[in-house]
PyMOL Python script that loads the backbone (N, CA, C, O; Angstrom):
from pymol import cmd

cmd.read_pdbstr("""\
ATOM      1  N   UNK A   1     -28.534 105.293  68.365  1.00  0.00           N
ATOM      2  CA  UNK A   1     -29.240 104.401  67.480  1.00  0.00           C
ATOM      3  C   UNK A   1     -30.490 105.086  66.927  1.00  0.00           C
ATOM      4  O   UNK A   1     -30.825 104.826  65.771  1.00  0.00           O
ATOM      5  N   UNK A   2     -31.253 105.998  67.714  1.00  0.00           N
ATOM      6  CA  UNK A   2     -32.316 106.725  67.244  1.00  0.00           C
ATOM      7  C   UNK A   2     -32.004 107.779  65.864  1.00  0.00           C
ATOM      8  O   UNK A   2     -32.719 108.083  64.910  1.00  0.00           O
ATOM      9  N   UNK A   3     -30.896 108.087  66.164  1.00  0.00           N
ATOM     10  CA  UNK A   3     -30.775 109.108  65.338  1.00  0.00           C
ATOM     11  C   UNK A   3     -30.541 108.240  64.042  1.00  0.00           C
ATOM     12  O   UNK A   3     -31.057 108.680  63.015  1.00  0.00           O
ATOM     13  N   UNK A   4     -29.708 106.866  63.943  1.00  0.00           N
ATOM     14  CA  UNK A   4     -29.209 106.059  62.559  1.00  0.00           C
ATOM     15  C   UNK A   4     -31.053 105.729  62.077  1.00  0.00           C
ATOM     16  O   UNK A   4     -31.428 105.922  60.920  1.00  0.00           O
ATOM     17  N   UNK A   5     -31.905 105.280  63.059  1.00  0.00           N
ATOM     18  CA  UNK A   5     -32.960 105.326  62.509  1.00  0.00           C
ATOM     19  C   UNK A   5     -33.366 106.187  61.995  1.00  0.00           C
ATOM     20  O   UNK A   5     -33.729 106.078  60.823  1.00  0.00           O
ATOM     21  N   UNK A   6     -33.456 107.335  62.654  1.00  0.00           N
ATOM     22  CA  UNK A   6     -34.362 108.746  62.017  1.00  0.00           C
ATOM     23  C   UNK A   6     -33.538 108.851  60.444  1.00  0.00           C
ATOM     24  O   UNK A   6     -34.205 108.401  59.512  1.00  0.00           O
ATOM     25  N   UNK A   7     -32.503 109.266  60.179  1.00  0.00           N
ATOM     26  CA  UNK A   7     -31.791 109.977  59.283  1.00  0.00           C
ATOM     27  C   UNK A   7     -32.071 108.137  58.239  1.00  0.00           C
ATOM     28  O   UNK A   7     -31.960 108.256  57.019  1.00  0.00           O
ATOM     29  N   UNK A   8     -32.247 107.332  58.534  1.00  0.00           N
ATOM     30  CA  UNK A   8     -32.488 106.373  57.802  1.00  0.00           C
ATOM     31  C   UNK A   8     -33.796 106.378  57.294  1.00  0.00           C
ATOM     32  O   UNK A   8     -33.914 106.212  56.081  1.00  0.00           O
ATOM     33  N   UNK A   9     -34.868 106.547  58.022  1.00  0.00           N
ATOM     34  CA  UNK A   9     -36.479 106.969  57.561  1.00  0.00           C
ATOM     35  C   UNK A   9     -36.176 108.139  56.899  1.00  0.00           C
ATOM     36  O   UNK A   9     -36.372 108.019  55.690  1.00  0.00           O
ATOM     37  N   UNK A  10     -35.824 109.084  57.187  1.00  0.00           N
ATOM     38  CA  UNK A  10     -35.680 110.683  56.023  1.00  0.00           C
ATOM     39  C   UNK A  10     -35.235 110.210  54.736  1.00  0.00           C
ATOM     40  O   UNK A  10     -35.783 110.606  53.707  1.00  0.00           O
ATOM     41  N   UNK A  11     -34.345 109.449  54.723  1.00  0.00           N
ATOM     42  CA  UNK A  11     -33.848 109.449  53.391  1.00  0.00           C
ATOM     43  C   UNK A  11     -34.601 107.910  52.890  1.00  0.00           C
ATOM     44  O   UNK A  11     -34.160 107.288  51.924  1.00  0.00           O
ATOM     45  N   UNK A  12     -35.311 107.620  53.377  1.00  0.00           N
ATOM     46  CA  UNK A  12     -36.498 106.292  52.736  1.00  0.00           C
ATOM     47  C   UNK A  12     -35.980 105.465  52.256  1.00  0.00           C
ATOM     48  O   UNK A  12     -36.176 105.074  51.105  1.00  0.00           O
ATOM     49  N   UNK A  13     -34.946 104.877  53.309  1.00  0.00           N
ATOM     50  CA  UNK A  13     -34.310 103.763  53.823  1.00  0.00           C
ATOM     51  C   UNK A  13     -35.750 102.557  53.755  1.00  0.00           C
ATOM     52  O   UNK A  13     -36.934 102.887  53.819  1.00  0.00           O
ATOM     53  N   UNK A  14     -35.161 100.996  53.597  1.00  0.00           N
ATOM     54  CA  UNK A  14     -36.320 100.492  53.812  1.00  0.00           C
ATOM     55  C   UNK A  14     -35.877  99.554  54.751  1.00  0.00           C
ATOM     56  O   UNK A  14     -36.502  98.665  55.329  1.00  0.00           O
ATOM     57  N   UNK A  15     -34.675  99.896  54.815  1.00  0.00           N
ATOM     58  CA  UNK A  15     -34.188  98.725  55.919  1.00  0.00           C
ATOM     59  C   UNK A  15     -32.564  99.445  56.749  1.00  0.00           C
ATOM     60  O   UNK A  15     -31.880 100.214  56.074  1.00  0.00           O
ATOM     61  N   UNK A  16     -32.216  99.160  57.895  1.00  0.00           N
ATOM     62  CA  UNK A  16     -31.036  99.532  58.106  1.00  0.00           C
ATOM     63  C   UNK A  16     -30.346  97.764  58.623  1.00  0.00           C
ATOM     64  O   UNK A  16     -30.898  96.968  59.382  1.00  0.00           O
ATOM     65  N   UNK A  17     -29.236  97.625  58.023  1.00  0.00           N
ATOM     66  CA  UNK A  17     -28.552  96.347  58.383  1.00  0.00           C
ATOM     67  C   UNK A  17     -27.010  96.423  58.926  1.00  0.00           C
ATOM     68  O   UNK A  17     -26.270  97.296  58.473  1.00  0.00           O
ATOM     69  N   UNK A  18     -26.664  95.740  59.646  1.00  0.00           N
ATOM     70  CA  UNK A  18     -25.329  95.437  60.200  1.00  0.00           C
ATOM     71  C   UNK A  18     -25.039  94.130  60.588  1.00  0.00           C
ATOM     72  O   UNK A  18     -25.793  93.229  60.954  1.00  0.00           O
ATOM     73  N   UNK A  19     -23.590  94.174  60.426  1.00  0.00           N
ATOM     74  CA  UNK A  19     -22.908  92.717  60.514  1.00  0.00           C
ATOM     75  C   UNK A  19     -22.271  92.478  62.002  1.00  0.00           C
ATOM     76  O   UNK A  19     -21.670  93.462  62.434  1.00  0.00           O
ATOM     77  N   UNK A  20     -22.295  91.624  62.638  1.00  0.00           N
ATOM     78  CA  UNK A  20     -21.311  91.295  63.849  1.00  0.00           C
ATOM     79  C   UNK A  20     -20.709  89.760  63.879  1.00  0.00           C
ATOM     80  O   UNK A  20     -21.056  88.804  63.186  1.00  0.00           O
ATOM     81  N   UNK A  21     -19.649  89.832  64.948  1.00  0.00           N
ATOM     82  CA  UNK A  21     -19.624  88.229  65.385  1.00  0.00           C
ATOM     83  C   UNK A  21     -20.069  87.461  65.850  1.00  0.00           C
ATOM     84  O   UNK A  21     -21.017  87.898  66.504  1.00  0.00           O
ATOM     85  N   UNK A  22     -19.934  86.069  65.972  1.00  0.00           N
ATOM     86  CA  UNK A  22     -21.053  85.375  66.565  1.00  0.00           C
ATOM     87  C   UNK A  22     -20.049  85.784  68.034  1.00  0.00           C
ATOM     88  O   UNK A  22     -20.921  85.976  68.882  1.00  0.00           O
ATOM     89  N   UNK A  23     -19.176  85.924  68.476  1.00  0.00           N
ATOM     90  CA  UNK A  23     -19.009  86.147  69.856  1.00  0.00           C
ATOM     91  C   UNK A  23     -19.271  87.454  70.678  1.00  0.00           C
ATOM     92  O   UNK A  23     -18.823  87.481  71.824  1.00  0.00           O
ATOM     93  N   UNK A  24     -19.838  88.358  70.281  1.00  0.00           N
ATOM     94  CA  UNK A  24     -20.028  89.752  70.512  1.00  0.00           C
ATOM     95  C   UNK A  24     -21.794  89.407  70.727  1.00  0.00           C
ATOM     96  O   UNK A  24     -22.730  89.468  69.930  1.00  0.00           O
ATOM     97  N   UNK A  25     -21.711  88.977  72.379  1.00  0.00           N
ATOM     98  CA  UNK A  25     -22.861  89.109  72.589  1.00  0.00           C
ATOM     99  C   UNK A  25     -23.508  90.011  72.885  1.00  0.00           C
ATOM    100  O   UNK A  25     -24.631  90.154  72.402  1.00  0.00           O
ATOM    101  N   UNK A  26     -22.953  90.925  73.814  1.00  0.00           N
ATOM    102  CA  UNK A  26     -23.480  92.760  74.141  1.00  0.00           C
ATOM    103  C   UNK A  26     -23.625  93.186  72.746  1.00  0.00           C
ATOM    104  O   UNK A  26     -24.072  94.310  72.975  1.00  0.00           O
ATOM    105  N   UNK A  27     -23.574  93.112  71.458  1.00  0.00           N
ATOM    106  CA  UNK A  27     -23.790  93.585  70.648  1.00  0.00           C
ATOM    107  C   UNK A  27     -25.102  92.433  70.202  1.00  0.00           C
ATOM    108  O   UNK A  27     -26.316  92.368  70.392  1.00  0.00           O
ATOM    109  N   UNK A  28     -24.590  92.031  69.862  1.00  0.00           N
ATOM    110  CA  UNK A  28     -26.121  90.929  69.664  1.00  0.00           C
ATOM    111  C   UNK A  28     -27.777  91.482  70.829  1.00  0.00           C
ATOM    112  O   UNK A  28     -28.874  91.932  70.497  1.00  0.00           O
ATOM    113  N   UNK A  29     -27.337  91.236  71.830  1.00  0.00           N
ATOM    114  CA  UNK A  29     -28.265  91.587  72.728  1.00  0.00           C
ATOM    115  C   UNK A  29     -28.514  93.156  72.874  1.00  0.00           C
ATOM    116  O   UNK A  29     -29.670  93.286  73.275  1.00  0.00           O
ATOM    117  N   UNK A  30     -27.819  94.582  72.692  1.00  0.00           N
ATOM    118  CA  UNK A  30     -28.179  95.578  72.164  1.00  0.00           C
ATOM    119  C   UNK A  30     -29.231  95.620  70.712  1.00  0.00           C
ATOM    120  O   UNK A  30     -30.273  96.274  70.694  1.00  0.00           O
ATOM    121  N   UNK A  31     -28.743  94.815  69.561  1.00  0.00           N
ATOM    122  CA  UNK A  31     -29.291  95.373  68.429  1.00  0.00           C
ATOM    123  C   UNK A  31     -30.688  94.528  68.193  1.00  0.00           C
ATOM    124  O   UNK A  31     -31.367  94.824  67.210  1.00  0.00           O
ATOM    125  N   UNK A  32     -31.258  93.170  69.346  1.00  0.00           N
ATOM    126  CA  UNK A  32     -32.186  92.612  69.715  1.00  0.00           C
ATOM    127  C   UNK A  32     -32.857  92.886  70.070  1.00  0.00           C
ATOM    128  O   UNK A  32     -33.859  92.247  69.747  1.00  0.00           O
ATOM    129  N   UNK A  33     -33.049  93.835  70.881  1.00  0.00           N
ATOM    130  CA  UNK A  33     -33.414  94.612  72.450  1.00  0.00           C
ATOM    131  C   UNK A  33     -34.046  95.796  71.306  1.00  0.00           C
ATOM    132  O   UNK A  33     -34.876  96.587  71.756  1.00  0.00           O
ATOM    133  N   UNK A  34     -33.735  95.883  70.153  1.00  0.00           N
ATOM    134  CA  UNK A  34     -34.164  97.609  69.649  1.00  0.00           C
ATOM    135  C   UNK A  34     -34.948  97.330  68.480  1.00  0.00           C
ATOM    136  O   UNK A  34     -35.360  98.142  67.652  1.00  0.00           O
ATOM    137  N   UNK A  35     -35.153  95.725  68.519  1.00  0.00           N
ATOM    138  CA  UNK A  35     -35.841  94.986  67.187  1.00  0.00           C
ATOM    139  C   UNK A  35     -35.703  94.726  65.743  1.00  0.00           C
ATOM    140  O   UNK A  35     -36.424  94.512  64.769  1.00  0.00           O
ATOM    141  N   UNK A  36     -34.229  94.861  66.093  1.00  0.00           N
ATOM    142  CA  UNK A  36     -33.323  94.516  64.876  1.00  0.00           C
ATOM    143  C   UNK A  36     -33.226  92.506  64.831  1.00  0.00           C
ATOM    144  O   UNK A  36     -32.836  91.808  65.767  1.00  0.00           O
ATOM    145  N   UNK A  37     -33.766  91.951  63.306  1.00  0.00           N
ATOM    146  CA  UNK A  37     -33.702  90.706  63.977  1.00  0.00           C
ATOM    147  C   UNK A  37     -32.238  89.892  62.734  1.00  0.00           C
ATOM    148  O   UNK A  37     -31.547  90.355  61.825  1.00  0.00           O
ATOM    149  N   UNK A  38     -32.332  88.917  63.205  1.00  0.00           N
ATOM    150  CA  UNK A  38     -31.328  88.358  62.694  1.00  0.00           C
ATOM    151  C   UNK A  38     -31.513  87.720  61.641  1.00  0.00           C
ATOM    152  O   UNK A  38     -32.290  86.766  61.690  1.00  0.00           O
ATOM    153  N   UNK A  39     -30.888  88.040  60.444  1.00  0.00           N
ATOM    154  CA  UNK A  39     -31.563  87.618  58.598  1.00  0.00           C
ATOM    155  C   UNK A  39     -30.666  86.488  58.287  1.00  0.00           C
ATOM    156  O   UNK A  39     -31.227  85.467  57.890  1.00  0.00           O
ATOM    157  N   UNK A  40     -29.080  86.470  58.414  1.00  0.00           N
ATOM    158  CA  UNK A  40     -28.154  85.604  58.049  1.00  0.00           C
ATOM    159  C   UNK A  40     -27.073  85.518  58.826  1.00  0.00           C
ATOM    160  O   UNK A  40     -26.478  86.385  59.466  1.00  0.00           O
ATOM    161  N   UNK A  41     -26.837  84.087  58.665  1.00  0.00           N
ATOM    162  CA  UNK A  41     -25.531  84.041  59.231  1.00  0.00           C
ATOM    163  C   UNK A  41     -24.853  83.434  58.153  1.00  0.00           C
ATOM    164  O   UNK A  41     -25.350  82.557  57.446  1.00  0.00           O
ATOM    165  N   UNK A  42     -23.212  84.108  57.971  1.00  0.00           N
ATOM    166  CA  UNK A  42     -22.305  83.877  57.376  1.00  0.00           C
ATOM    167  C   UNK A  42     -21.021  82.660  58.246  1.00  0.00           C
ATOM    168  O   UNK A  42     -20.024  82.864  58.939  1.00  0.00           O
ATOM    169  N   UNK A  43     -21.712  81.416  57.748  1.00  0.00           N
ATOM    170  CA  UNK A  43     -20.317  80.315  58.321  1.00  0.00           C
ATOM    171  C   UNK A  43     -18.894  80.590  58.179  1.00  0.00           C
ATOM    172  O   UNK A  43     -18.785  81.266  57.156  1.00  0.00           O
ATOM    173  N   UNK A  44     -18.379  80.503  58.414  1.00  0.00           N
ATOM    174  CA  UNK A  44     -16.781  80.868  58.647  1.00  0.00           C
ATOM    175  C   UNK A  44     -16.256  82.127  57.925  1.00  0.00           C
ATOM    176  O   UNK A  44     -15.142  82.218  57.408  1.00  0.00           O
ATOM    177  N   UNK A  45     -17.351  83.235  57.961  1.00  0.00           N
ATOM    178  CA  UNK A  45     -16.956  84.189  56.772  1.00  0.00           C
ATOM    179  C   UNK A  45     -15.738  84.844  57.464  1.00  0.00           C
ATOM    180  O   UNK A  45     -14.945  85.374  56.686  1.00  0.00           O
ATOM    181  N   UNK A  46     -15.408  84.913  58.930  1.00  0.00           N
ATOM    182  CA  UNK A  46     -14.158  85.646  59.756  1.00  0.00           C
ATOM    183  C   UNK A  46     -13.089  84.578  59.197  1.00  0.00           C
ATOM    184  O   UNK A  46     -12.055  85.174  58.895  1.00  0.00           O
ATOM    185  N   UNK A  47     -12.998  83.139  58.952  1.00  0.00           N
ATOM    186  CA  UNK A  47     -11.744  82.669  59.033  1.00  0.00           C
ATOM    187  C   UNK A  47     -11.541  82.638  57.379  1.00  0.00           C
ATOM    188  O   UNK A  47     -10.625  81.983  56.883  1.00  0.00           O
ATOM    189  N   UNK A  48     -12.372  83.318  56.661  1.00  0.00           N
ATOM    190  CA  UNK A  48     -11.937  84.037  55.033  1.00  0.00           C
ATOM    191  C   UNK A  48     -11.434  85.197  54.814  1.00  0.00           C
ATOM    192  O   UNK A  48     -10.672  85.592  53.932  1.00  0.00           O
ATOM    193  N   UNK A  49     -12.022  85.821  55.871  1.00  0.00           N
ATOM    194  CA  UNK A  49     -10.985  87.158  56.231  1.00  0.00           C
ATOM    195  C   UNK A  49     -10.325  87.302  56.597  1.00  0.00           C
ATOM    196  O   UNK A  49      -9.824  88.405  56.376  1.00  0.00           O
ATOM    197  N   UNK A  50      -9.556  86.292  57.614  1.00  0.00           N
ATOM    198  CA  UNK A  50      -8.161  86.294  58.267  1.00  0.00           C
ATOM    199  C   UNK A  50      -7.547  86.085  57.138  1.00  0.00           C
ATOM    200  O   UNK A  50      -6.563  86.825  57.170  1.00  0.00           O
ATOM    201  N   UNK A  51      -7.557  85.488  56.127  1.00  0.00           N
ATOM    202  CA  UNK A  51      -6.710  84.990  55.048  1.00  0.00           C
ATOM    203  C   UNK A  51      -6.701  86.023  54.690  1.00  0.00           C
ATOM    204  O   UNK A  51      -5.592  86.151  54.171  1.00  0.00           O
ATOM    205  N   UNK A  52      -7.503  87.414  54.559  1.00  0.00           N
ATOM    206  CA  UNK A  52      -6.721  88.532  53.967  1.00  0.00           C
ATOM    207  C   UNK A  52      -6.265  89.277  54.614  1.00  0.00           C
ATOM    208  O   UNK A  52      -5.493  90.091  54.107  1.00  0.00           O
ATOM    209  N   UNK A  53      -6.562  89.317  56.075  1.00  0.00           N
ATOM    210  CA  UNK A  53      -6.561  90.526  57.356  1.00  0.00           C
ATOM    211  C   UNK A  53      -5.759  89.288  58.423  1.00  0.00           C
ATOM    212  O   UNK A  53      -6.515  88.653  59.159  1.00  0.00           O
ATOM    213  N   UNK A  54      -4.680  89.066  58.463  1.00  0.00           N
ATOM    214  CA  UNK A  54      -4.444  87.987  59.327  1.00  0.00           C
ATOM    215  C   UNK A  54      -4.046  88.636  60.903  1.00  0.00           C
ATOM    216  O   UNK A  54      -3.519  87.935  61.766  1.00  0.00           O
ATOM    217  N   UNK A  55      -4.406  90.143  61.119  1.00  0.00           N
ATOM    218  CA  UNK A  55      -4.547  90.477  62.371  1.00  0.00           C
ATOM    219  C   UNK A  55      -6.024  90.055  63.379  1.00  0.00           C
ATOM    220  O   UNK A  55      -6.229  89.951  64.588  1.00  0.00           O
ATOM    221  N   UNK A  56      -6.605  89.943  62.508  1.00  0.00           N
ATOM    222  CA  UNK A  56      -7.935  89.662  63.313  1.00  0.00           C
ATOM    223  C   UNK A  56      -8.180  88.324  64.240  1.00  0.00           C
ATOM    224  O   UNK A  56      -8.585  87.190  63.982  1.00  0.00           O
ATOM    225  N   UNK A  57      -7.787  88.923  65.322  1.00  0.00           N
ATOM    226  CA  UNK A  57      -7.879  87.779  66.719  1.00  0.00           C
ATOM    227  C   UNK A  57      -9.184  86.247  66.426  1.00  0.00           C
ATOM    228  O   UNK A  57     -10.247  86.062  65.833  1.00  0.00           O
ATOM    229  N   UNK A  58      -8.178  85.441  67.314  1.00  0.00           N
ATOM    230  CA  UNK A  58      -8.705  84.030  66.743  1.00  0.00           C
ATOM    231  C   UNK A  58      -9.579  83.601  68.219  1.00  0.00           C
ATOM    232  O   UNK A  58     -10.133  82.509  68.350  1.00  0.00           O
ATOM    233  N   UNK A  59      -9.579  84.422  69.022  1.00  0.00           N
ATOM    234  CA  UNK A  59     -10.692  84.431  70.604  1.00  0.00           C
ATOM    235  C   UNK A  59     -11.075  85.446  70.687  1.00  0.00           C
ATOM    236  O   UNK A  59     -10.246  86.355  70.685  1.00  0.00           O
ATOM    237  N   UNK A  60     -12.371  85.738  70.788  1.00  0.00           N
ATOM    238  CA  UNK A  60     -12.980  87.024  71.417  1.00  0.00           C
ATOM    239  C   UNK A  60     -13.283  86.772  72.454  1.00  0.00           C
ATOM    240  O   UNK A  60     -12.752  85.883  73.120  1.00  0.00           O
ATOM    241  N   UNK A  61     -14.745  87.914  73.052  1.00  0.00           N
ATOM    242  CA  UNK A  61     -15.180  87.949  73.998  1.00  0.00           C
ATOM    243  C   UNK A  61     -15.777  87.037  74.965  1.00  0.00           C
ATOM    244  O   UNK A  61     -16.887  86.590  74.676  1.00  0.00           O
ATOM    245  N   UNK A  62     -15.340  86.750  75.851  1.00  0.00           N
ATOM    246  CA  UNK A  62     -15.498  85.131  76.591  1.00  0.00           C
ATOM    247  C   UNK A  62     -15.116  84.238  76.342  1.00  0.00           C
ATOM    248  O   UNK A  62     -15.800  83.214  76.364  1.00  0.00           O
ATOM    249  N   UNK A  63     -14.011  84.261  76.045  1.00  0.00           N
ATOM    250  CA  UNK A  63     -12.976  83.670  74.956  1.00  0.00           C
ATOM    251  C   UNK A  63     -13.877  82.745  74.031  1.00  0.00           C
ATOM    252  O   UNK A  63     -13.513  81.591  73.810  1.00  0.00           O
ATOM    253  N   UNK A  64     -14.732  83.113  73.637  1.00  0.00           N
ATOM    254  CA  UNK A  64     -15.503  81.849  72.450  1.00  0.00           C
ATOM    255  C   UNK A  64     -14.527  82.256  71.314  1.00  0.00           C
ATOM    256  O   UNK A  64     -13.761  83.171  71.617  1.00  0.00           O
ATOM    257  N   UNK A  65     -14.427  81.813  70.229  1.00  0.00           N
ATOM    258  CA  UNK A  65     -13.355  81.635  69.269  1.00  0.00           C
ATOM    259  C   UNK A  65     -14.464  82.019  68.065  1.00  0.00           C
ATOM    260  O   UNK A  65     -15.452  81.375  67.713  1.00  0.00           O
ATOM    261  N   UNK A  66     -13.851  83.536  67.464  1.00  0.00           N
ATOM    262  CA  UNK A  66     -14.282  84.538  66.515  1.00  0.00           C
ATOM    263  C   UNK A  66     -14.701  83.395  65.283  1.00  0.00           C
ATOM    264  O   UNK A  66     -13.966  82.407  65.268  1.00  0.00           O
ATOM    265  N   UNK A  67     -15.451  83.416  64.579  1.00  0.00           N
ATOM    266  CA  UNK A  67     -15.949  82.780  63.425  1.00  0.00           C
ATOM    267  C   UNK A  67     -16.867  82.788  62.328  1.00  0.00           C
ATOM    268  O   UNK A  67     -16.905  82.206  61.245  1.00  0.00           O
ATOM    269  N   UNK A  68     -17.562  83.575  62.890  1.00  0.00           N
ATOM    270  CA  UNK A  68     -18.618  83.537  61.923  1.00  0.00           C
ATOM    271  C   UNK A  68     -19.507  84.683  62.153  1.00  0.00           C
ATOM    272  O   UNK A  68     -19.912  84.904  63.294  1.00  0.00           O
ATOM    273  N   UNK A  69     -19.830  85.396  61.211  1.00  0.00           N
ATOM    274  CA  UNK A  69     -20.372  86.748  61.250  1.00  0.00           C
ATOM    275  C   UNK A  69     -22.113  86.531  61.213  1.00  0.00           C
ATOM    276  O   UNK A  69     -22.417  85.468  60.672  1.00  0.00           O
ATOM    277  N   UNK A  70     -22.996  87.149  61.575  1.00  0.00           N
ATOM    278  CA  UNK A  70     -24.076  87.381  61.975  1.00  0.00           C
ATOM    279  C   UNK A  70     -24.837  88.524  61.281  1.00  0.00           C
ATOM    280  O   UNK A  70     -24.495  89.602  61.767  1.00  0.00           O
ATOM    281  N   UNK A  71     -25.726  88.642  60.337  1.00  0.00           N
ATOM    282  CA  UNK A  71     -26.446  89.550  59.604  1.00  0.00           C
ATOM    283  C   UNK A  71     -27.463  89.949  60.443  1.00  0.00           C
ATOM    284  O   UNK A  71     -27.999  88.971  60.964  1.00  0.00           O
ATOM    285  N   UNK A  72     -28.145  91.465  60.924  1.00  0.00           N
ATOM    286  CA  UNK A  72     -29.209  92.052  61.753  1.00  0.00           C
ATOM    287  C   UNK A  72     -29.603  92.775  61.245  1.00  0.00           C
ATOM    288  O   UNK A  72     -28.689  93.370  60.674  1.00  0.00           O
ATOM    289  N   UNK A  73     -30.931  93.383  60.942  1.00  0.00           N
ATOM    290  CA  UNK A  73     -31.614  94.336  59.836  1.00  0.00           C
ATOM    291  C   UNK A  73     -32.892  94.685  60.579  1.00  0.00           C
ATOM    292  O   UNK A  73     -33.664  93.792  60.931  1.00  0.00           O
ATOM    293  N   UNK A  74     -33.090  95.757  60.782  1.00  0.00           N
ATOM    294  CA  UNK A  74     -34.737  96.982  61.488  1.00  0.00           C
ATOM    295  C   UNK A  74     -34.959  97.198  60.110  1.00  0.00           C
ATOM    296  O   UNK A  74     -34.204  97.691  59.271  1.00  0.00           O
ATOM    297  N   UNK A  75     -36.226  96.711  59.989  1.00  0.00           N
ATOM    298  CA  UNK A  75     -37.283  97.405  58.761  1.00  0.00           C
ATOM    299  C   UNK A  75     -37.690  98.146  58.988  1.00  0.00           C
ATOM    300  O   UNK A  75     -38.398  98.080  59.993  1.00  0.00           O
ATOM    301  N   UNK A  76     -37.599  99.387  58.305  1.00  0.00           N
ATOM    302  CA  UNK A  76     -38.078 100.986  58.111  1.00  0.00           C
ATOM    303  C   UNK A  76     -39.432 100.443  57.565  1.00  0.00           C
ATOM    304  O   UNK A  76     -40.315 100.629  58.403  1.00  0.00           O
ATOM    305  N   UNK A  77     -39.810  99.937  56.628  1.00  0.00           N
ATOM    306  CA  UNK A  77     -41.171  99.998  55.486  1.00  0.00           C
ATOM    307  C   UNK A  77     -42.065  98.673  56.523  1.00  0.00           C
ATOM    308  O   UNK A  77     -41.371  97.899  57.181  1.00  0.00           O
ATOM    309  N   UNK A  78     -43.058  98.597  56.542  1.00  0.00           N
ATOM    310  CA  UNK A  78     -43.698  97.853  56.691  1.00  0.00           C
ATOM    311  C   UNK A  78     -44.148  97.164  56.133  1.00  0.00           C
ATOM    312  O   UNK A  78     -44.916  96.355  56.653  1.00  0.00           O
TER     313      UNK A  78
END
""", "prot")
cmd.dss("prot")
cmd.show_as("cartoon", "prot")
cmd.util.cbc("prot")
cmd.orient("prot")
């Protein structure tokens, strides 16, 4: 993760962002933990994508039921 920061400040990045599920809590709680905070959440944006990707599992992790994607963003600029 240090390094996606660094090479993100070199090239004068002002923000680095990523998307997850709302059931992917080890990921949630990793990209929290490093002060990445949470900008948006997308309501059912996974069960709009099954309609195009209809492999994408309908239970994840702890079996909570995949749904809705989660926006996280570290500001480079102050």
């Amino acid at each position: 993760m240090d390094c996606v920061l660094q090479v993100a400040e070199e090239e004068r990045c002002r923000q680095v962002c990523l998307i997850t599920t709302n059931d992917n809590m080890n990921a949630l709680r990793f990209y929290q933990k490093r002060n990445f905070v949470m900008t948006n959440l997308y309501v059912n944006a996974v069960e709009e994508a099954r309609k195009i990707k209809k492999e994408i599992p309908r239970i994840g992790y702890d079996n909570i039921p995949i749904l809705h994607e989660i926006q996280l963003e570290y500001r480079l600029v102050k």
